[in-house]
Phi, psi and omega in degrees: 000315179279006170268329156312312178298284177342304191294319193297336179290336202296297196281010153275303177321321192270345206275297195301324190282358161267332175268352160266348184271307176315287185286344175270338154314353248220119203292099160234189237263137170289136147334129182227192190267331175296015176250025146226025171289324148339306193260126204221120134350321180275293182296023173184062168279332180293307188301313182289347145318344166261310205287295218261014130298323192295318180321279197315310165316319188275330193283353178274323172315315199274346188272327187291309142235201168232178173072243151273028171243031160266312169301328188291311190285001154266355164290289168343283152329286193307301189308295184300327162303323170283322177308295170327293177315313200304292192292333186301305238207073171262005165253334214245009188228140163070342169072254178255336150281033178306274165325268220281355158298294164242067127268324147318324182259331174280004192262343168296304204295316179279338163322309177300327192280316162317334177290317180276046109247348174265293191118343196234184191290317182311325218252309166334286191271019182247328193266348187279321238219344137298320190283340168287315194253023145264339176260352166283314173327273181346306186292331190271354174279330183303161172256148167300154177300149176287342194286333188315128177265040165295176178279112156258183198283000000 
């Protein structure tokens, strides 16, 4: 009986260690230029546009303090960045995650800042949940674009 256990683990042991050795074995192809053609600052502008609020937020933290107001100022920074783009640039970004983008960025944004005039967690999860469901409002107040492949008559 105990000789039976023993061989599956081996032979459980060797079946993983052949299914991670094979593909790390496993020969590839040099880099051409259609493997960067994707990557670009312009096709991801929106993303670097948050990153680099998030930079900036963080870097007003570190002149401000430390600890937690490098965090409150990349909520800030990123939020307000994203919001901003979000508003800049309403046809070219995200597509069907529009809405829930910026709901996500004002709810970072006013989180950070309540958190940073209150000091405290109450002030964090008081400002995520205004600042969301003051930008779901908004948003559901809005009227659709006429351009919308909604269902007409």
């Amino acid at each position: 009986m105990v000789g039976r256990k023993f061989w599956g683990v081996v032979a459980t042991c060797l079946l993983m260690l052949l299914a991670l050795a094979v593909p790390a074995l496993a020969a590839n192809r040099e880099p051409d230029v259609n493997d960067l053609k994707g990557i670009s600052p312009h096709r991801f502008r929106y993303l670097f546009s948050v990153a680099g609020g998030a930079l900036v937020g963080a870097g007003v933290g570190v002149i401000l303090g430390s600890g937690n107001d490098i965090t409150k100022g990349i909520m800030v920074g990123g939020g307000a960045a994203s919001a901003v783009w979000l508003h800049t640039h309403p046809h070219d970004t995200l597509k069907g995650w529009r809405d829930w983008a910026l709901i996500g960025s004002y709810t970072s944004a006013v989180s950070g800042t309540a958190w940073t005039l209150c000091g405290c967690r109450d002030g964090a999860i008081g400002g995520a949940l205004i600042g969301g469901g003051a930008a779901a409002i908004w948003r559901a107040s809005q009227r659709t674009p006429s351009n919308t492949t909604a269902s007409q008559p």
